[in-house]
C-alpha positions in Angstrom: -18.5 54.1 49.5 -19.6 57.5 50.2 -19.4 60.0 47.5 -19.7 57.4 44.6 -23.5 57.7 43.9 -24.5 59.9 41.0 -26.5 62.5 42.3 -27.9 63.9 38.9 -31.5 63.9 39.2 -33.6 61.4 38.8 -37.1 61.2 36.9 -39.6 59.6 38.7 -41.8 58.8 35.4 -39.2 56.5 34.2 -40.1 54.3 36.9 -43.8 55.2 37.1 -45.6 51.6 37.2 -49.1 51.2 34.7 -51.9 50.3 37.5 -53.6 48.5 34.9 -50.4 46.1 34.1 -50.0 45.7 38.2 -54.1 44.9 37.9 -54.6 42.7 35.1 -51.0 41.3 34.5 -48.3 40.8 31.7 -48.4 38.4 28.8 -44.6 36.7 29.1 -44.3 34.1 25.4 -42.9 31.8 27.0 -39.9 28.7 25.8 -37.7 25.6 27.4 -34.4 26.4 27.5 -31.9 23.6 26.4 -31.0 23.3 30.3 -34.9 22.7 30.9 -35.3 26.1 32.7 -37.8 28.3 31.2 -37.1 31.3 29.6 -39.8 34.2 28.2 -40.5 37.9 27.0 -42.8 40.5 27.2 -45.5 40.3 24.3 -48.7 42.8 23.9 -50.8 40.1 23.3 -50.2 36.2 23.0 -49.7 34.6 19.3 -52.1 31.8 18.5 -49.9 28.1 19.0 -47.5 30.6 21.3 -47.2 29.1 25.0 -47.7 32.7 26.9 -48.5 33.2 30.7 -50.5 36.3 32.3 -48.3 37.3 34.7 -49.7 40.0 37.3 -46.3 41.6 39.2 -46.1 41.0 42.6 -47.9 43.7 44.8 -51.1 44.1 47.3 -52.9 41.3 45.6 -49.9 39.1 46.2 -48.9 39.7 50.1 -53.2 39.5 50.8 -53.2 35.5 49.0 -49.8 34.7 50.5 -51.7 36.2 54.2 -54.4 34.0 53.6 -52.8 30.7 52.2 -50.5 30.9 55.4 -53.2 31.6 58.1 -54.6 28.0 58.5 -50.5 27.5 59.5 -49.9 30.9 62.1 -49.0 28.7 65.0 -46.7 26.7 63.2 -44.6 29.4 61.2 -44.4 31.1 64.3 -43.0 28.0 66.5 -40.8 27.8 63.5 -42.3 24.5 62.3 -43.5 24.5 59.0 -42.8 22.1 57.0 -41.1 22.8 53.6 -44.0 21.3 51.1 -46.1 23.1 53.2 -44.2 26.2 52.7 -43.5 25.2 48.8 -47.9 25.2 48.9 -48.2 27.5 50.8 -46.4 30.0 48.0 -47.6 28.0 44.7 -51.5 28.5 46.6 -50.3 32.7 46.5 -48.7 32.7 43.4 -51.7 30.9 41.5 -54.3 33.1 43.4 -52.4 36.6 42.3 -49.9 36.3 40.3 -50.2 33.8 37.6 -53.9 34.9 35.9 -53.9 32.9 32.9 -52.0 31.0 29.9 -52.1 30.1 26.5 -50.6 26.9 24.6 -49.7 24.6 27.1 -50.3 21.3 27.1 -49.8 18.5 29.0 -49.1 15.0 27.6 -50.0 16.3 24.0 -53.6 17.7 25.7 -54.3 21.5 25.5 -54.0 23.0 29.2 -56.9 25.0 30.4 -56.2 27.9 32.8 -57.9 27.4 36.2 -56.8 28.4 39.7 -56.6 24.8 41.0 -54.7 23.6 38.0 -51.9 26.8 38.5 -51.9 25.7 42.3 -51.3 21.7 41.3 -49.1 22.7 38.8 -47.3 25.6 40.8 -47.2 23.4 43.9 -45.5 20.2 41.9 -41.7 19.8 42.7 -42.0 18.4 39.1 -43.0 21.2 37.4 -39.9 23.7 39.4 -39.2 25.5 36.1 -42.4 26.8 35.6 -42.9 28.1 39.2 -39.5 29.6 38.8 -39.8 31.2 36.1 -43.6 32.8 37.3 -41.7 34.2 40.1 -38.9 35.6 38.8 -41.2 37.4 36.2 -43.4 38.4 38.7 -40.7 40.6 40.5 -40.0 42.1 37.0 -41.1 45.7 37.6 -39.9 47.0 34.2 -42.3 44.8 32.4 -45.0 47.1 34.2 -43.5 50.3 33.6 -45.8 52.7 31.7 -45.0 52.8 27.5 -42.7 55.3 26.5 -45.1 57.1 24.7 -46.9 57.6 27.5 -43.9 59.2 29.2 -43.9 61.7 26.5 -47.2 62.5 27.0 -47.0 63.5 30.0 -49.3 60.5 31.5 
């Protein structure tokens, strides 16, 4: 309704996003919930043994891989007539290309993980494996993980 915004001012630094954290990412330690969603947190760095993904936000890097994943498909998602799992790839392809950049600690059957592009786009793109690709894209669009420290508020960076 009109009238029932707060019209203090507003500092612009407390929103003020770190280009290096929209760059190179955001370490998430990461856990199963008891429902089998997962759940995580911000860390600096990952613990050793800790499962911890490198998330970057979603930005520029983001909308170019989602452009170029969907352009062998132009005339279909313009007819309208894309199929879902090509949609569902189409977005794990963008996610795994910009967003998620690396992991620690998982494993798979028992076997340590390793981080590659192909395996994030398998693993993204699985119907199986929903939890994870939810939770990389809901911490993706988690701008406050990006926001420059505190203490480099008071700074004055």
């Amino acid at each position: 309704a009109p009238g029932s915004l707060h019209t203090s001012a507003m500092e612009l630094n407390q929103i003020k996003l770190d280009p290096a954290k929209m760059e190179t990412g955001v370490w998430w330690q990461i856990e199963i919930l008891a429902d089998g969603r997962v759940d995580g947190f911000v860390v600096d760095e990952p613990k050793d043994g800790e499962a911890s993904l490198l998330i970057r936000p979603i930005g520029t890097a983001y909308q170019r891989a989602l452009e170029k994943a969907q352009e062998p498909h132009r005339a279909a998602i313009r007819a309208g007539d894309l199929p879902s799992d090509a949609r569902a790839q189409i977005a794990a392809q963008a996610l795994a290309q910009a967003v998620l950049v690396d992991w620690r600690g998982l494993t798979l059957g028992g076997e340590p993980l390793s981080y590659t592009v192909e395996q994030a786009v398998s693993l993204l793109s699985e119907p199986a494996w929903l939890s994870l690709s939810e939770f990389v894209g809901s911490a993706a669009q988690h701008r406050a993980a990006a926001i420059i420290e505190e203490e480099g508020r008071a700074a004055g960076n």
